[in-house]
C-alpha positions, 0 to 999 in steps of 0.5 A: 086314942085310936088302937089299931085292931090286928084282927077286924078291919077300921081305918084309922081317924084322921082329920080332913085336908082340903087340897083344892076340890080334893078332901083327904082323910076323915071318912073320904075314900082313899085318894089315888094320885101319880107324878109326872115325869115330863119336864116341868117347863115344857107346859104343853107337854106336861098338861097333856100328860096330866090329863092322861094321868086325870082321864086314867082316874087320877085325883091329885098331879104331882110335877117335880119343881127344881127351882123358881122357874120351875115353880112358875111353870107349874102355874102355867100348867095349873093355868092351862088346865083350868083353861081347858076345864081340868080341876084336878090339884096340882102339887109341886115338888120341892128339894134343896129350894125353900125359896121355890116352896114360897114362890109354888105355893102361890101357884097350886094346892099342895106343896110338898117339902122334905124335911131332911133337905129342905134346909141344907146342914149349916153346921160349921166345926170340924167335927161330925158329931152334934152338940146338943147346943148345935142340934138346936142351933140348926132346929131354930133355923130350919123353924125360922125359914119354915114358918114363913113358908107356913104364913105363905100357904095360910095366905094362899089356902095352900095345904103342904105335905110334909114327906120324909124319905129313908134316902135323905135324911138330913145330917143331923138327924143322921147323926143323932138317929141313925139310918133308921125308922126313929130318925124318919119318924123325928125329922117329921114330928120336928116339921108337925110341932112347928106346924101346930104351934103356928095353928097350920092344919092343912098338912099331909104326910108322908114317910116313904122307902124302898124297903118294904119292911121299913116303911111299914114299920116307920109309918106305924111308928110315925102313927103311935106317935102322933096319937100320943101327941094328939096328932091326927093328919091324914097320911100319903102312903107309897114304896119309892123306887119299887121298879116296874112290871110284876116286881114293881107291882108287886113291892108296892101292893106289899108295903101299901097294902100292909098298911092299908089293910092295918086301916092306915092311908088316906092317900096313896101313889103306885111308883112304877118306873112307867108312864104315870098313867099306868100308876093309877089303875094299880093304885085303884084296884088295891085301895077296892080290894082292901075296901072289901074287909069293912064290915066283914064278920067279927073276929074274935082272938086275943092279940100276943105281946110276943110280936111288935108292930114296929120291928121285924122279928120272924116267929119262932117254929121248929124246922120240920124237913127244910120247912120251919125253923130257920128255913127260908120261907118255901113255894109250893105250887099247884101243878109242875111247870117250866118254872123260872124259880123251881118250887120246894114242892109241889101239891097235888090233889091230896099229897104234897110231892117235894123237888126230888118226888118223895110224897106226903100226905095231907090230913084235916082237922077231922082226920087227926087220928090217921095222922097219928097213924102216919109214920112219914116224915112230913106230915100236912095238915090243913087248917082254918082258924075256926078249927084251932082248939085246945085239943088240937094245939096240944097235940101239934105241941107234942109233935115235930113232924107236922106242918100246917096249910093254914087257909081262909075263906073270911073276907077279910083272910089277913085278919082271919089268919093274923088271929091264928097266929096270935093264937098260936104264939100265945099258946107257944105252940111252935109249929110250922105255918104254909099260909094259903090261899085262893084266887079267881082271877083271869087278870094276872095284874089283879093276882099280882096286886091282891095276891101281894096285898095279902100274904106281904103284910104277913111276912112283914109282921113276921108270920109265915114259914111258906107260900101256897096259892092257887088260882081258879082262872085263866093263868099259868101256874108259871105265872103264879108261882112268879108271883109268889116268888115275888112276894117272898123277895118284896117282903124281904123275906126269901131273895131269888132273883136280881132286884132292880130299885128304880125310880119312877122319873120325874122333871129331874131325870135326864136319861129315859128311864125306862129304856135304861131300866130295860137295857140294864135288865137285860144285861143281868136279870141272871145275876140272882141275889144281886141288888141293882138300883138305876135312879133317874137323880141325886135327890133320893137315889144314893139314899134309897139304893143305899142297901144295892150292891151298885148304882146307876144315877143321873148326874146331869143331862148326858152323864150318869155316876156308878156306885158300888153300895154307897161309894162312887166309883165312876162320876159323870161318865157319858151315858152311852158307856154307863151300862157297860161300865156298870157290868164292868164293875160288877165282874171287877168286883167279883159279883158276875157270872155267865 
């Protein structure tokens, strides 16, 4: 059985997938694919975008396939693009229509199916609660319209990717699970035992959520308990809705870059709501930059049974000032500037400066007696972890006043710094941890991408009471600590500004997504702390913005619906007034200001 080594850097075995020219998973390289959010019926239109999306380094298409003419429009697509010498696999897209699944996959390499509505509920009673005899009942009719899909992809030498989203879990799986991690994981093993019993191996999935916390934790779950069972499809890895520009790229390095540094992924697609082209660059430069961890030097710790994989709990560290303890995570910068978020602190030099100017002084490993000597509030000490021993744990065992800068140079940091945090719980020693870092980059997309794969996957496992990076190149300490920031509220660990959750866009959405996104932001990126999800459909939009404060979603060609959390309040207004209903919302709800 494959055990995910927290420290050293080994992808994860899986078995291998042919989709078309395309092999997923085994010792493949990580695949980076896109969506197209042309209309799937407008064949010339949608050709041209994927090979927009081909010529960016795409190696997989995905269109959106509503229903039966839609699944024989991807195979004119399909047909045209081998006509003009393009062999990139397509897949089709289905919810709601396994009658579609059948008829697409005929006509592409992959079909992908949801399993929480790819049969709708056929429950009959009054009540909402299942029986064990109904639980089963709706099992052996989604097994009976499923296996017959599986005979039809057998036929065809079509693969299938069986994708699990947090937004649309079916209701019995509700009913029985929750809206949790457990139920996802569920509703897939049900779909993977009907496949291997019907010896159907061409299969893929997915488990995906706007919630970077959970869909870390779900596909590790997902993961334990495939190995149990012997199971080892390759795995798509993807953030639904994680927005656009920094944000955007920043949730998605966060969440796919935890589970690709754990040696989890054989495949993965960057949501951002724009053009599907831009996806893939995003998508490239964070599988390169996780590559670079294979065969780095050894790291040798002892994993603590104090933290889990599969549920969040922030480690335990007494407050020293407002660092630590039950503290928000803070920023530090490097220099001051005309910050959009003021920092906590700023360092200089040798001394760390905080918001009101009262300075403290900086102390290595080499420099403990004269932090001993200092009688200051706050005191830092930097740290790597070749410097933890047993001397200097005791001592930081017997003091409140010290806080550490952990940093790294090993090529694979996340490791390196993983292992001093294990270190540090198995020896319940409490002190608070700055995790740090340094950065060469002129580009602030690779900053953004490696600086979030980096510290995101920390704060999911629980680590870190604060921030600090610097960056040796040609960008402004303002965008740095946007950036760090960013990573905080992706990793759901510190909020301080308005989150946007929004769709990437497909063939279902019938309003141009980006100009929305960009007029509702413009309206209340002030509102800090606020939750605004704006989903091009109904499919995954009430579900995945189920923890957003209001909605905006496409109800049909024209109109769009508002919700309040889960509730709707105004169905199918015009779009031309959807913005300032929303707004009006909001200030009737009392969440607005000026």
């Amino acid at each position: 059985m494959w055990n995910p080594n927290q420290f050293n850097y080994t992808r994860r075995p899986s078995s291998i997938v042919l989709v078309g020219n395309v092999e997923l998973g085994g010792e493949n390289p990580v695949r980076v694919q896109s969506m197209a959010n042309t209309d799937t019926n407008d064949v010339e239109n949608s050709v041209a975008q994927c090979i927009r999306i081909v010529n960016a380094g795409g190696e997989i298409v995905r269109f959106t396939t509503q229903g039966i003419r839609e699944a024989e429009s991807v195979g004119k697509i399909h047909a045209a693009l081998r006509f003009q010498g393009c062999n990139v696999p397509l897949v089709a897209d289905i919810h709601f229509n396994a009658n579609a699944a059948d008829v697409a996959a005929t006509q592409v390499e992959k079909v992908r199916i949801n399993p929480g509505n790819y049969v709708g509920s056929i429950k009959i009673g009054d009540s909402s609660d299942y029986t064990d005899a109904e639980f089963e009942t709706e099992y052996q009719k989604v097994r009976a319209r499923f296996i017959p899909f599986l005979n039809i992809c057998k036929e065809n030498n079509t693969a299938i990717r069986i994708g699990v989203n947090h937004g649309s879990l079916s209701e019995r799986m509700m009913n029985r699970y929750g809206d949790t991690s457990r139920g996802m994981v569920e509703s897939c093993m049900e779909f993977l035992n009907i496949c291997r019993e019907q010896n159907f191996d061409s299969v893929v999935i997915s488990m995906k959520t706007s919630n970077t916390v959970m869909m870390v934790q779900t596909v590790r779950l997902l993961v334990d308990e495939m190995e149990k069972a012997d199971l080892y499809f390759p795995l798509h890895l993807g953030v639904t809705e994680a927005g656009d520009g920094e944000d955007g790229r920043i949730k998605s390095a966060v969440g796919i870059g935890a589970l690709l540094a754990d040696g989890i992924g054989d495949t993965i697609r960057v949501s951002l709501s724009e053009e599907p082209e831009a996806e893939i660059p995003v998508g490239k430069l964070l599988v390169e930059y996780i590559a670079e961890k294979e065969n780095s030097t050894v790291i040798n710790a002892i994993e603590s049974d104090k933290v889990s994989r599969f549920e969040y709990s922030r480690r335990k560290s007494h407050a020293v000032g407002n660092i630590g303890g039950e503290n928000v995570p803070v920023v530090i910068a490097s220099a001051d500037g005309n910050h959009a978020v003021t920092p906590d602190y700023i360092l200089c030099v040798d001394n760390v400066f905080s918001a009101d100017g009262e300075m403290f002084s900086i102390y290595t490993a080499n420099e403990m007696e004269e932090l001993v000597r200092d009688d200051s509030e706050i005191k830092f000490l930097k740290l790597t972890y070749s410097d933890l021993n047993q001397h200097i744990i005791s001592e930081l065992n017997n003091r409140a006043d010290v806080v550490i800068l952990l940093q790294t140079s090993h090529k694979n940091g996340v490791g390196e710094q993983r292992a001093f945090f294990h270190t540090l719980l198995n020896a319940s020693c409490n002190v608070p941890v700055i995790i740090c870092r340094t950065y060469k980059e002129n580009d602030l997309q690779n900053l953004q991408i490696k600086a979030a794969a980096d510290y995101g996957v920390l704060f999911i496992d629980g680590f870190g009471d604060g921030i600090f990076f610097e960056n040796q190149g040609e960008i402004t300490v303002e965008e740095i600590n946007s950036v760090a920031f960013g990573i905080l509220q992706a990793a759901r660990v510190r909020v301080t500004k308005t989150e946007f959750i929004s769709c990437p866009g497909c063939g279902r959405t019938m309003f141009h997504l980006q100009t929305v996104i960009a007029s509702i932001k413009a309206r209340t990126s002030h509102l800090k702390g606020l939750k605004i999800g704006i989903m091009g459909c109904i499919v995954n939009g009430p579900g995945e913005m189920a923890d957003a404060d209001y909605g905006y979603v496409g109800a049909g060609r024209g109109k769009v619906s508002l919700y309040k959390k889960k509730e709707c309040l105004e169905r199918n207004i015009p779009e031309a007034e959807a913005v300032e209903k929303l707004i009006d919302i909001i200030k009737v709800n009392g969440d607005w200001h000026e």
